[in-house]
Residue frames as qw, qx, qy, qz and C-alpha x, y, z in Angstrom:
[[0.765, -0.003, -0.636, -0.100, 36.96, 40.22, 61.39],
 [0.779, -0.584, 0.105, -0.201, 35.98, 39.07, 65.00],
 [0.338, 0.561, -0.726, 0.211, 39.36, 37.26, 66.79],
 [0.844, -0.286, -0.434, -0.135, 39.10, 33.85, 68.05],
 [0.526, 0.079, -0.499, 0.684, 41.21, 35.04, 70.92],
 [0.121, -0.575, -0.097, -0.803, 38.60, 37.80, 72.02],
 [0.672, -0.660, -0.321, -0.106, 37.23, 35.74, 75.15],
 [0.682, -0.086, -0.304, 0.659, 40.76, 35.81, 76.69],
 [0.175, -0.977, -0.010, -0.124, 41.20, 38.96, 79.05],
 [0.666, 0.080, -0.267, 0.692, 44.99, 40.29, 78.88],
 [0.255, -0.966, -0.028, -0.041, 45.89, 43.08, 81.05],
 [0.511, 0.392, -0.176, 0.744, 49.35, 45.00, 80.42],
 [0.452, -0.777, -0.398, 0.184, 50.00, 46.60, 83.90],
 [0.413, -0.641, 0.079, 0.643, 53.23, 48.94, 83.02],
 [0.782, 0.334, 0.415, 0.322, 53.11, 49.75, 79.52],
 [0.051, -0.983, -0.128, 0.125, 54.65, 53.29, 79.66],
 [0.131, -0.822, 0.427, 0.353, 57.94, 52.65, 79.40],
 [0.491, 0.264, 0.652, 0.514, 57.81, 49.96, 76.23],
 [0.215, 0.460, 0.460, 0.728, 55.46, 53.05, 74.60],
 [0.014, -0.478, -0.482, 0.734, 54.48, 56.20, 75.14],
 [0.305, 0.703, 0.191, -0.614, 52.76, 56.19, 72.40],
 [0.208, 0.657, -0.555, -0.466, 55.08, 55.75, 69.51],
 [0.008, 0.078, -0.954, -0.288, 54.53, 51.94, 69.07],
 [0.620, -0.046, -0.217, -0.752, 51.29, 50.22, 67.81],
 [0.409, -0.030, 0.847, -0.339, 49.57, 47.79, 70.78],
 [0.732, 0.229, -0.375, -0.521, 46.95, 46.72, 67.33],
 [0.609, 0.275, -0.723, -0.177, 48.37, 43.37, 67.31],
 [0.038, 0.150, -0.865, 0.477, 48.08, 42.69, 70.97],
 [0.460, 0.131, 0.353, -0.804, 44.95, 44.01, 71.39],
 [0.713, 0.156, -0.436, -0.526, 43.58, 41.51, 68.58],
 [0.416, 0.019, -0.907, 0.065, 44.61, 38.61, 70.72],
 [0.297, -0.590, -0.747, -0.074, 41.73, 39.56, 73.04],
 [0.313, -0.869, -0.353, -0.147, 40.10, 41.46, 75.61],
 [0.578, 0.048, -0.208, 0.787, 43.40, 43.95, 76.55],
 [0.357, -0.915, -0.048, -0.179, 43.18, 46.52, 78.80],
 [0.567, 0.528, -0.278, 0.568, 46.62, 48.84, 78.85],
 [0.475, -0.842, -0.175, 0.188, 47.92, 50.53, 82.34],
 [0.484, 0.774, -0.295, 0.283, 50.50, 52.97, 81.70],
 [0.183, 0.318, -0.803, 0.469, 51.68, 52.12, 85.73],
 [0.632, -0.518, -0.364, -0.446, 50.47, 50.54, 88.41],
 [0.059, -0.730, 0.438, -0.521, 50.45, 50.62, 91.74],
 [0.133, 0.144, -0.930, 0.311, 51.44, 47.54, 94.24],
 [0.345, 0.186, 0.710, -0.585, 47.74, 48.19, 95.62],
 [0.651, 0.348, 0.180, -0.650, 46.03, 48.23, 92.69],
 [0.079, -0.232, 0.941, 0.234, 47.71, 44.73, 91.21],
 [0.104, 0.166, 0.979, 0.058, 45.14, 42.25, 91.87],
 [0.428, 0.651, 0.217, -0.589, 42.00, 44.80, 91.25],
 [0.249, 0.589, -0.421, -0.643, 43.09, 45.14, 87.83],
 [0.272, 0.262, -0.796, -0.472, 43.76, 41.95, 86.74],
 [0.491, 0.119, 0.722, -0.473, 40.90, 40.19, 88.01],
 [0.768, 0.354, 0.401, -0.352, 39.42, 37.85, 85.91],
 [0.561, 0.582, -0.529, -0.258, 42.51, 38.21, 83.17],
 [0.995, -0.037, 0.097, -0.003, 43.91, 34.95, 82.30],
 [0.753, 0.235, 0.036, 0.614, 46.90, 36.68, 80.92],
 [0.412, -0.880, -0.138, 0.193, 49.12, 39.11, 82.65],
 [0.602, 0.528, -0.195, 0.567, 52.14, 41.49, 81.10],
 [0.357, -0.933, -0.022, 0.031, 54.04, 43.24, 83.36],
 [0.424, 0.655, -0.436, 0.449, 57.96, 45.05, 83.12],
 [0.250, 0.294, -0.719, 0.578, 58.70, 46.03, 86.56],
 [0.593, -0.374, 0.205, -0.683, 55.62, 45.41, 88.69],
 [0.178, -0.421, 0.849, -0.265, 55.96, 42.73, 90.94],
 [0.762, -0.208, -0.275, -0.549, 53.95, 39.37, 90.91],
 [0.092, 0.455, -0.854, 0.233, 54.25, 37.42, 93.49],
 [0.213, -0.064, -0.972, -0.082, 53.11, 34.47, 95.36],
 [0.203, 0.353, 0.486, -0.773, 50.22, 36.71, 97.05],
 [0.434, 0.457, -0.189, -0.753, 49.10, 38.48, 94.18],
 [0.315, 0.086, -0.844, -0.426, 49.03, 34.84, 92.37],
 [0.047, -0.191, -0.931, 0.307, 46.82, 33.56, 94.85],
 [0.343, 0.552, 0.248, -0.718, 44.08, 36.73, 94.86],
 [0.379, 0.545, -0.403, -0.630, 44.42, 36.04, 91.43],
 [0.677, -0.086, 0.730, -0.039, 42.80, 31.71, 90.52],
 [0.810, 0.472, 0.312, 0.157, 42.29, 32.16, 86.76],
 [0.137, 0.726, -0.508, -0.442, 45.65, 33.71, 86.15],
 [0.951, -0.030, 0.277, 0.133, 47.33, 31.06, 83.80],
 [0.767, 0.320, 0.036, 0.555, 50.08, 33.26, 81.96],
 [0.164, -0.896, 0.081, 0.405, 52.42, 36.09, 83.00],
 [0.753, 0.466, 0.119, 0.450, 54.49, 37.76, 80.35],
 [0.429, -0.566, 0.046, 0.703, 57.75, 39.70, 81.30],
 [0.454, 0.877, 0.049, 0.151, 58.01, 43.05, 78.66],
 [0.211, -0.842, 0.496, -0.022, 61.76, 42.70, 79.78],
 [0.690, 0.299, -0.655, -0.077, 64.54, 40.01, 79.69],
 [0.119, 0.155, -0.794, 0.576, 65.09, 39.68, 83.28],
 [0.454, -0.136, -0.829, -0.296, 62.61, 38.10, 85.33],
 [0.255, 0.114, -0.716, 0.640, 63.10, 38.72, 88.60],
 [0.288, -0.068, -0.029, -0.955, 59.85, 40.46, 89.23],
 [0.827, -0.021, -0.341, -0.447, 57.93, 36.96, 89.23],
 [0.528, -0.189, 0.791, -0.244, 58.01, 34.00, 92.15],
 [0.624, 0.316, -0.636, -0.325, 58.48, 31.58, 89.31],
 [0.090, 0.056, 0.909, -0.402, 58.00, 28.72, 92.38],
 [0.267, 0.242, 0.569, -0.739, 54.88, 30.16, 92.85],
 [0.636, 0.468, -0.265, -0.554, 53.57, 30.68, 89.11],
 [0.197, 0.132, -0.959, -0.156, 55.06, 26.37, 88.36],
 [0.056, -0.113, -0.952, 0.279, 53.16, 25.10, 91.16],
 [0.383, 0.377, 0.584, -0.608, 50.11, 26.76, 90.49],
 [0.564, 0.271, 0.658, 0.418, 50.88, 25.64, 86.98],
 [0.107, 0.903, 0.001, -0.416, 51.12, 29.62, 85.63],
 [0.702, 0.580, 0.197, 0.364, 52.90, 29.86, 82.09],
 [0.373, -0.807, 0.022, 0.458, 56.04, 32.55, 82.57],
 [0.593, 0.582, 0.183, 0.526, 57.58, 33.73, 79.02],
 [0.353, -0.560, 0.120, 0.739, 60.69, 36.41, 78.99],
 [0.632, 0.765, 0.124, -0.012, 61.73, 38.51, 75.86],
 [0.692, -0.377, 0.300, 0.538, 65.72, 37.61, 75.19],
 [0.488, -0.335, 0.315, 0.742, 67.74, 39.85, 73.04],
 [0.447, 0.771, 0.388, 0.233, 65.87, 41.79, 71.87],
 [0.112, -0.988, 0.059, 0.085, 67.88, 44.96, 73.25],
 [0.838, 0.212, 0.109, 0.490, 71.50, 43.53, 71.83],
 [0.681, 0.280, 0.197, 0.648, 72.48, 45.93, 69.97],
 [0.089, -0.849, -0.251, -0.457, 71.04, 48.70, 71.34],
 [0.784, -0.583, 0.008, 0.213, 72.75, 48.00, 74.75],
 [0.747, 0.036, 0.240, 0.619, 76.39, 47.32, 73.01],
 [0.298, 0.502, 0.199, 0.787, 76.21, 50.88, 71.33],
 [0.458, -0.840, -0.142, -0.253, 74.93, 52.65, 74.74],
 [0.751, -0.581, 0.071, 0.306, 77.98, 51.59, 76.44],
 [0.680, 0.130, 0.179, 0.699, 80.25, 53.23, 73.83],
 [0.086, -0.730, -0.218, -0.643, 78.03, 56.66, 73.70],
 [0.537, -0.843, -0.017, -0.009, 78.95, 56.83, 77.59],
 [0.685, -0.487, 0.165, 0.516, 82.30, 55.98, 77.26],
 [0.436, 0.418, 0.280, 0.746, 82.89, 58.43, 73.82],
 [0.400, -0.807, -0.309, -0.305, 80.97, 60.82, 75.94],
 [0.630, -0.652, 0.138, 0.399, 83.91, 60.72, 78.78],
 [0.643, -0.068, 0.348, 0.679, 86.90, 60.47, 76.42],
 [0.124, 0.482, 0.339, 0.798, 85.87, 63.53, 73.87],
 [0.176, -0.607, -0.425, 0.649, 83.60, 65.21, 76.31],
 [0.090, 0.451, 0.598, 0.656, 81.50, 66.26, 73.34],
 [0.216, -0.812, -0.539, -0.067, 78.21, 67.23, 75.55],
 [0.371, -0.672, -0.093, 0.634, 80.86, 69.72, 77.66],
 [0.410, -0.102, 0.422, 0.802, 82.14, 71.26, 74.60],
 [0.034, 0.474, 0.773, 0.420, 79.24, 71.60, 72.78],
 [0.409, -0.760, -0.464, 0.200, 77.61, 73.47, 75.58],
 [0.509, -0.511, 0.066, 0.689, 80.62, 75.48, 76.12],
 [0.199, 0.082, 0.646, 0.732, 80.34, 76.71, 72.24],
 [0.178, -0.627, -0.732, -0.200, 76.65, 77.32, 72.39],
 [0.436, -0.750, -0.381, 0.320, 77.49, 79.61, 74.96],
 [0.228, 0.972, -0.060, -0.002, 79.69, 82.07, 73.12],
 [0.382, -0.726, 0.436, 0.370, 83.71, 80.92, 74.63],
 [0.634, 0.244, 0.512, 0.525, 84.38, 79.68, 70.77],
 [0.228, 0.866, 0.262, 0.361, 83.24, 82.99, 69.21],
 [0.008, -0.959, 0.194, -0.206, 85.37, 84.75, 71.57],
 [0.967, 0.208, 0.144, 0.021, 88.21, 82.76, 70.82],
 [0.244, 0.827, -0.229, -0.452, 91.17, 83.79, 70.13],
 [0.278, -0.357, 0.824, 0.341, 92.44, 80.37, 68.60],
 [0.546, 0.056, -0.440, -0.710, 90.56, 78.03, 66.32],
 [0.645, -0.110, -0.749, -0.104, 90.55, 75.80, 68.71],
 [0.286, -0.641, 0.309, -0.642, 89.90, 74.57, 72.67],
 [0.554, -0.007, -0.812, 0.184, 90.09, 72.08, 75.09],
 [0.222, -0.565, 0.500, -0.617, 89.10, 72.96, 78.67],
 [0.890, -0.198, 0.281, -0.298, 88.57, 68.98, 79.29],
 [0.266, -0.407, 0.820, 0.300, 91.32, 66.29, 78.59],
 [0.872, 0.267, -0.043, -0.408, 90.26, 64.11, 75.47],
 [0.380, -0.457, 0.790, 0.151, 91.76, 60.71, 75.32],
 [0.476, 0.447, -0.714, -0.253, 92.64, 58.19, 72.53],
 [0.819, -0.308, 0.322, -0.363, 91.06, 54.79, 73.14],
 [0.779, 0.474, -0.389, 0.134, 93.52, 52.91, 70.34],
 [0.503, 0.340, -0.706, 0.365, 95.82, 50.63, 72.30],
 [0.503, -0.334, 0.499, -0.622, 94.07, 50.67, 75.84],
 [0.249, 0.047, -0.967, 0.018, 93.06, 47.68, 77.44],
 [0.606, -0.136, 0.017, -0.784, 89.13, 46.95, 77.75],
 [0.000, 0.060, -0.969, 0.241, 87.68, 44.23, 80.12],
 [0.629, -0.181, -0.404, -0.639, 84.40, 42.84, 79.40],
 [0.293, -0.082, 0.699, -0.648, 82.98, 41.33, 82.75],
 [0.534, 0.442, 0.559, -0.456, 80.17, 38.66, 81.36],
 [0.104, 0.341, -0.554, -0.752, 80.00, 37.44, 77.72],
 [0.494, 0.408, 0.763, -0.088, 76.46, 36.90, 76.58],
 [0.618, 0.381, 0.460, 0.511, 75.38, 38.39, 73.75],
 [0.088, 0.983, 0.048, 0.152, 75.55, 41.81, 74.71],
 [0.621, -0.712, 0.164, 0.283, 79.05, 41.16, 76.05],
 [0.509, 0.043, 0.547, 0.664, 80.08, 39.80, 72.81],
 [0.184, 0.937, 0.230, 0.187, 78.08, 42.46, 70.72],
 [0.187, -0.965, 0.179, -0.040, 80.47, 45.02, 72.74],
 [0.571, -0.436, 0.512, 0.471, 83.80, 43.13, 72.30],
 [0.556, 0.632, 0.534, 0.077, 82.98, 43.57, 68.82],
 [0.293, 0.873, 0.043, 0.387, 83.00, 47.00, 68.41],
 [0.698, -0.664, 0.167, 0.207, 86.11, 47.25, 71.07],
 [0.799, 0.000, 0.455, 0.393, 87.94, 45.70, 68.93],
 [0.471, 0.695, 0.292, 0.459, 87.26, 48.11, 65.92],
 [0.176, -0.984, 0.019, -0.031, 88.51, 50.92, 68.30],
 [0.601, 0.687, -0.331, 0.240, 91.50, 49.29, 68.63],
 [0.540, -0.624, 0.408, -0.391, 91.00, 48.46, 72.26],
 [0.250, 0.307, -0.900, 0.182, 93.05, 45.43, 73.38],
 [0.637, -0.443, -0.045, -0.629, 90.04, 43.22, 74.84],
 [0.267, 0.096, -0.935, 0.213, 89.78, 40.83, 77.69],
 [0.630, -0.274, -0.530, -0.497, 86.85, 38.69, 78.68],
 [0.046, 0.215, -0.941, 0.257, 85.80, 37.12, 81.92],
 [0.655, -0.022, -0.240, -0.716, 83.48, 34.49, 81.91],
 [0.673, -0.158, 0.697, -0.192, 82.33, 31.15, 83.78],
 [0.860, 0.153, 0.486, -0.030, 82.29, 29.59, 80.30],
 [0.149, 0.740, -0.479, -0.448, 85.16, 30.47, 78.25],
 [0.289, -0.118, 0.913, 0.264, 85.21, 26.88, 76.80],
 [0.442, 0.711, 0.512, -0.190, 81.70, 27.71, 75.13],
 [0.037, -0.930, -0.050, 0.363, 84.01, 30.20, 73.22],
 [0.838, 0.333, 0.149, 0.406, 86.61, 29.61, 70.84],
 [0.280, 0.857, 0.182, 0.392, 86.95, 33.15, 69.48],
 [0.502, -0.862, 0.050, -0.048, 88.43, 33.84, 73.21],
 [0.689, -0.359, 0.435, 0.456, 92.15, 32.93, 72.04],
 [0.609, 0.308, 0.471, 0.560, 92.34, 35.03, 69.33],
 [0.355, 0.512, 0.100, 0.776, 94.26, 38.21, 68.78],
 [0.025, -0.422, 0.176, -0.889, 92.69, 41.02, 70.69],
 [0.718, -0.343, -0.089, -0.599, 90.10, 39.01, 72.28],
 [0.463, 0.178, -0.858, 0.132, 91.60, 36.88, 75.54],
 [0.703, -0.577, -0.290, -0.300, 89.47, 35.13, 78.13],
 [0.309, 0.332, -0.608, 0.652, 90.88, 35.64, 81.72],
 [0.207, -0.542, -0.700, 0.416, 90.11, 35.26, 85.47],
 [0.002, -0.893, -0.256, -0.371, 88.29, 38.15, 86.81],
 [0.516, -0.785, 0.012, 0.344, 91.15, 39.03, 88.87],
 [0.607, -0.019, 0.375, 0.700, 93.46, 39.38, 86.08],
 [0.213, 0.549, 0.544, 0.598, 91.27, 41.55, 84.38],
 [0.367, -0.852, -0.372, -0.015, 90.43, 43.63, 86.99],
 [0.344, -0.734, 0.218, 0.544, 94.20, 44.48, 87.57],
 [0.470, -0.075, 0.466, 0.746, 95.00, 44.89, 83.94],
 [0.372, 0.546, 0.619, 0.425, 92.22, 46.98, 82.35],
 [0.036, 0.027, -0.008, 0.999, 92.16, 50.57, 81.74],
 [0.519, -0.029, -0.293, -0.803, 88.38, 50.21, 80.82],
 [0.108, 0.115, 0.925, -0.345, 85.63, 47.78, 82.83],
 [0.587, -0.053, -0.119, -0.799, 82.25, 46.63, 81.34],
 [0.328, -0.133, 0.808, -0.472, 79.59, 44.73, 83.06],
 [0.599, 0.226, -0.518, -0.567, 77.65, 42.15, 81.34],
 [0.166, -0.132, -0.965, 0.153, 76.48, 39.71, 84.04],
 [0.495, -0.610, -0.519, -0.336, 73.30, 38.76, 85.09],
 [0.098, -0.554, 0.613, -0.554, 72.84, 40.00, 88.77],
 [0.800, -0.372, -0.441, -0.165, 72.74, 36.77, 91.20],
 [0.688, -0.723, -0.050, -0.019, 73.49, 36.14, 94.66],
 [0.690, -0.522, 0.117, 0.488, 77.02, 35.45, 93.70],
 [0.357, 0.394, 0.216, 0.819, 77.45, 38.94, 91.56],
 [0.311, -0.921, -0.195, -0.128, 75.52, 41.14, 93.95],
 [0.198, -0.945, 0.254, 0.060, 77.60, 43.89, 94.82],
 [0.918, 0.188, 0.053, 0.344, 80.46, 42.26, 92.65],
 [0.491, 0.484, -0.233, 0.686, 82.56, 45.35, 92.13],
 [0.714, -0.631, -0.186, 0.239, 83.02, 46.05, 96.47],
 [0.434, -0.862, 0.249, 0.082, 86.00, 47.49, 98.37],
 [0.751, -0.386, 0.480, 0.238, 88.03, 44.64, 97.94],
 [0.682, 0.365, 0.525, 0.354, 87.70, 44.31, 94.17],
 [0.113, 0.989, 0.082, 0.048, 87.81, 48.08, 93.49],
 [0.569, -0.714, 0.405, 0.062, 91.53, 47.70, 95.18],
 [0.673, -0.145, 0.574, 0.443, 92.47, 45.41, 92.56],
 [0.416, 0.884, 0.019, 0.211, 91.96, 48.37, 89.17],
 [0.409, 0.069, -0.050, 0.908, 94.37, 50.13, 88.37],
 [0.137, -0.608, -0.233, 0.747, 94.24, 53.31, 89.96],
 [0.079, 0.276, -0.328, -0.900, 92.40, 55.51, 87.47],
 [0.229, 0.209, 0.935, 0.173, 90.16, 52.61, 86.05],
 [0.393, 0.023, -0.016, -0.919, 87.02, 53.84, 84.22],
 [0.235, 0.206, 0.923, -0.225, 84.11, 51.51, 85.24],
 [0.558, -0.097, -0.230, -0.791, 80.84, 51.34, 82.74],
 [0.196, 0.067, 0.946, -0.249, 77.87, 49.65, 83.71],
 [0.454, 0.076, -0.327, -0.825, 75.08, 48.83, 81.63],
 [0.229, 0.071, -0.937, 0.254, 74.01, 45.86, 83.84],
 [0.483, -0.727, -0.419, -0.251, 71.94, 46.10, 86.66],
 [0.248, -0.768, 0.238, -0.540, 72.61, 48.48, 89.48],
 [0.759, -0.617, 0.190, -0.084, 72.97, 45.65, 92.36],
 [0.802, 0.143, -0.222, 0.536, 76.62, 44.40, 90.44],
 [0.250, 0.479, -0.337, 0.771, 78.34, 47.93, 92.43],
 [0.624, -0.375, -0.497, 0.472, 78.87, 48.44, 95.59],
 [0.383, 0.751, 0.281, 0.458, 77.41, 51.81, 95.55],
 [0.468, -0.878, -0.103, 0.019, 78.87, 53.08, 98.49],
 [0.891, -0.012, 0.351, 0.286, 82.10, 51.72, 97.53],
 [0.553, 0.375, 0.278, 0.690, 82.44, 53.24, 94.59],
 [0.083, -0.968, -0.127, -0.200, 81.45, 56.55, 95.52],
 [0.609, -0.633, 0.247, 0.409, 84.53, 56.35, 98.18],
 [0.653, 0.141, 0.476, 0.572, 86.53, 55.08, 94.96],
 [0.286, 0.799, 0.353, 0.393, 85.34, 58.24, 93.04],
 [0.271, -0.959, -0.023, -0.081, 86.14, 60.59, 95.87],
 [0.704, -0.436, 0.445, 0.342, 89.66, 59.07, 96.83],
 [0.206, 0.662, -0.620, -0.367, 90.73, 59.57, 92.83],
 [0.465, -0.251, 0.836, 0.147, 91.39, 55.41, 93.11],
 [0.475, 0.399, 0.758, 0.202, 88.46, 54.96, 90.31],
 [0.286, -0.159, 0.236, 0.915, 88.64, 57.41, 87.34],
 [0.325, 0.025, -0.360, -0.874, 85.57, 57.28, 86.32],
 [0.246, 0.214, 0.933, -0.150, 81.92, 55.70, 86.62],
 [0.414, 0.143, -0.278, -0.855, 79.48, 55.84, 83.63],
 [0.118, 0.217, 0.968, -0.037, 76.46, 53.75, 83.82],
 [0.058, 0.070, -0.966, 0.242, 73.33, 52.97, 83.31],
 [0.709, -0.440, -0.502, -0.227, 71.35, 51.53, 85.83],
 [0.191, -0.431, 0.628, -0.619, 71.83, 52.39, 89.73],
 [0.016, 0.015, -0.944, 0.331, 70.54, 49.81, 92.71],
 [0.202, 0.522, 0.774, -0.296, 67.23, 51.15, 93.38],
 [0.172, -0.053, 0.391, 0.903, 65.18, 52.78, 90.22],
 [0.317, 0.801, -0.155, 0.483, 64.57, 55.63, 90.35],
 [0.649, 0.009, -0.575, 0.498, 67.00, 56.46, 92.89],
 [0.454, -0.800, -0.311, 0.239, 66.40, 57.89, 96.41],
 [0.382, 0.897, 0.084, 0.208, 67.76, 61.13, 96.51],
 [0.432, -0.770, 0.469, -0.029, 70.56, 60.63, 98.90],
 [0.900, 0.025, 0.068, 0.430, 72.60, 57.60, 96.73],
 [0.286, -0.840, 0.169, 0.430, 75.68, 58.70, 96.85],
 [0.543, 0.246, 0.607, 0.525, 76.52, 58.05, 93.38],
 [0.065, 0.921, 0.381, 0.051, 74.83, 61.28, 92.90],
 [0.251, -0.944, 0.213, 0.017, 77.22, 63.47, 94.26],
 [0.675, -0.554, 0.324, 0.365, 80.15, 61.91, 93.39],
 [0.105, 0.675, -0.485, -0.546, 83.07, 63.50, 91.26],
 [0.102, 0.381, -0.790, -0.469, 83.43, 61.92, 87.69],
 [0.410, 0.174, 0.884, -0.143, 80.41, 60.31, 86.86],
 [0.270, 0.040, -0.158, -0.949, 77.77, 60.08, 84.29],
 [0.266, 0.201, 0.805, -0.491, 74.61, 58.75, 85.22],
 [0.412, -0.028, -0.519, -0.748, 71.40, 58.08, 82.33],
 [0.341, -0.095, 0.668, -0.655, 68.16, 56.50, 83.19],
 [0.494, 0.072, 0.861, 0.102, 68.23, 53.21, 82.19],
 [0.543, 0.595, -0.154, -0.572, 67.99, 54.09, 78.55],
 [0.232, -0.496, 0.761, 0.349, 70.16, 51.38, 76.98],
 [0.387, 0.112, 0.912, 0.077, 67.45, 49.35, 75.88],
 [0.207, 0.654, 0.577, -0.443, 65.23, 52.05, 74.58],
 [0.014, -0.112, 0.651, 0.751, 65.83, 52.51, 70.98],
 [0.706, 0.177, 0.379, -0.572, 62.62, 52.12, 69.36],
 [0.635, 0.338, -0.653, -0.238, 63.96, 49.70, 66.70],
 [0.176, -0.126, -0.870, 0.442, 64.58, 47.35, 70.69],
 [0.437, 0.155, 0.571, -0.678, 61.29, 48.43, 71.88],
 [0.618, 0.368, -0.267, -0.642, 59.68, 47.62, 68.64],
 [0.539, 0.313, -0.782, -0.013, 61.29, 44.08, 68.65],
 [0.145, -0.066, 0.700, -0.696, 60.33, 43.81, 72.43],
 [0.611, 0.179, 0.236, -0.734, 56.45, 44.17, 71.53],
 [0.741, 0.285, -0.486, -0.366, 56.76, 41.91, 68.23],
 [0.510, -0.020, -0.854, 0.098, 58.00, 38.99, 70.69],
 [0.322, 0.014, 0.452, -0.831, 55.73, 40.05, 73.35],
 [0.712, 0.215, -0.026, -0.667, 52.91, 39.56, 70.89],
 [0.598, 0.368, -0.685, -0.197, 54.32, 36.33, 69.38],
 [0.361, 0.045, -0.909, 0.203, 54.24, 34.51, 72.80],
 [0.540, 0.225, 0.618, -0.525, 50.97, 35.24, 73.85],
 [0.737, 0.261, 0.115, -0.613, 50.02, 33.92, 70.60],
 [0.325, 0.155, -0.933, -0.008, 52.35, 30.65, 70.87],
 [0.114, 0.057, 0.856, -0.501, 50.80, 30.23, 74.48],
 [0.567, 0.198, 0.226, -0.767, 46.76, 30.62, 73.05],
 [0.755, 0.312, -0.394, -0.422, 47.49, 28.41, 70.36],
 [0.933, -0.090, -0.141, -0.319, 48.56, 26.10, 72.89],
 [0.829, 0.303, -0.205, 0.424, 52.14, 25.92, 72.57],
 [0.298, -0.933, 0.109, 0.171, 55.17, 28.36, 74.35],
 [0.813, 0.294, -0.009, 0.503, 57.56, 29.48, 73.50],
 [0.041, 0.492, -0.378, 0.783, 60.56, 31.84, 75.63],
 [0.783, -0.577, -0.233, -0.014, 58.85, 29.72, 79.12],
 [0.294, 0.592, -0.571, 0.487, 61.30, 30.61, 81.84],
 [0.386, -0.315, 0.584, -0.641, 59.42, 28.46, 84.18],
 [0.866, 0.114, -0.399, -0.279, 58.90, 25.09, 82.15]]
């Protein structure tokens, strides 16, 4: 059966890292004329989409250039929750539809940031390795250690940012047995934040009382390079820092010092500043770290949920309607 959506020309300019394969674009592709790119390149933006009316894109840029080369855009869709990537000025005033895809990556996030920090504390992957390799079989105990393993019951974990991946991750904090503390610009939105293990505080309190630091703000102008010299100074000396954020909340120079100097115990993230990184960050090379590439969201049960509201708001916006606008 023919789809009354077929004149429409969409054009998906990054779709490589929602699927390589493993999800099924069917449903998009019925909403018209779709034509996938697995990347593209900054020069070959406004080639491509010529003539679409509807534009996806993760991390490829659109801006107010590329909107201009470009007179019958009339929707861009982000395959991401952040936005940044779009001159939402530019797309209003030339009256351009902009649609995000919020939480879809919850829970997938909230359980990434414990598999780095259970990862540090047990130091499974070392072990594992270490066993594989033959020093268990020649053995002469039944057991080994050659890596401290530590007990997160009774520590004190600071959640930086409490949307819903912030709460998601005080959540399961809690079940560890981790004493939690919040900061947020809207603890009155919160009840829940006066009760038992879960107390809202500045971020300077929290910064000098937690053993454990996760990041769960958006990054704006005033969170860029939030954790700095100055703030690094107020941890406690040992502090393990996760991010599962965005790379521009650290000061990555910063922390590297912090890493090298002993003052920060630990840095497991993520997401770095610029991605992929240039081969000289110095996060690279510094002691105690572990470093993933930007996986957190990439479950396919979150990518799968990604596409299904992907699809669902180009086919609010055909039928006329929107719905996730981040530029109404």
């Amino acid at each position: 059966m023919s789809s009354p959506f077929r004149t429409h020309r969409i054009v998906v300019l990054d779709s490589h890292t929602l699927s390589d394969g493993d999800l099924d674009f069917g449903p998009l592709q019925q909403l018209g004329d779709c034509h996938c790119y697995p990347r593209t390149a900054p020069a070959e933006v406004v080639a491509r989409c010529s003539g679409a009316d509807l534009v996806l894109t993760n991390k490829v840029v659109l801006d107010a250039a590329v909107m201009a080369a470009l007179p019958q855009l009339r929707y861009i869709g982000v395959l991401a929750t952040g936005y940044n990537v779009v001159d939402l000025a530019a797309a209003r005033a030339r009256g351009i539809v902009v649609t995000n895809v919020p939480a879809y990556s919850t829970a997938s996030v909230a359980q990434h940031v414990f598999a780095l920090l259970l990862e540090w504390t047990q130091q499974v992957g070392h072990h594992d390795r270490r066993v594989h390799a033959g020093a268990w079989s020649g053995c002469a105990d039944f057991s080994f250690r050659e890596r401290p393993l530590v007990e997160l019951a009774g520590q004190t974990f600071g959640i930086v940012g409490y949307g819903a991946i912030g709460a998601a991750v005080a959540r399961i904090a809690q079940a560890f047995g981790l004493e939690v503390l919040v900061a947020t610009r809207t603890p009155a939105r919160h009840p829940e934040l006066a009760q038992g293990s879960l107390v809202a505080v500045s971020l300077d309190e929290l910064l000098a009382r937690a053993d454990l630091i996760s990041l769960h703000c958006p990054l704006t102008p005033e969170t860029d390079r939030l954790i700095n010299l100055a703030r690094l100074r107020q941890m406690k000396t040992g502090a393990i820092l996760i991010n599962t954020g965005r790379g521009g909340l650290l000061d990555e120079v910063a922390v590297a010092a912090a890493l090298h100097s002993g003052q920060l115990g630990a840095l497991l993230t993520d997401v770095l500043g610029s991605e992929p990184p240039a081969g000289d960050n110095p996060l690279l090379q510094a002691p105690r770290t572990i470093i993933t590439p930007h996986i957190a969201w990439a479950t396919r049960a979150a990518r799968q949920r990604l596409l299904d509201t992907v699809v669902a708001n180009v086919a609010a916006f055909l039928a006329g309607r929107s719905q996730n606008q981040v530029n109404g």
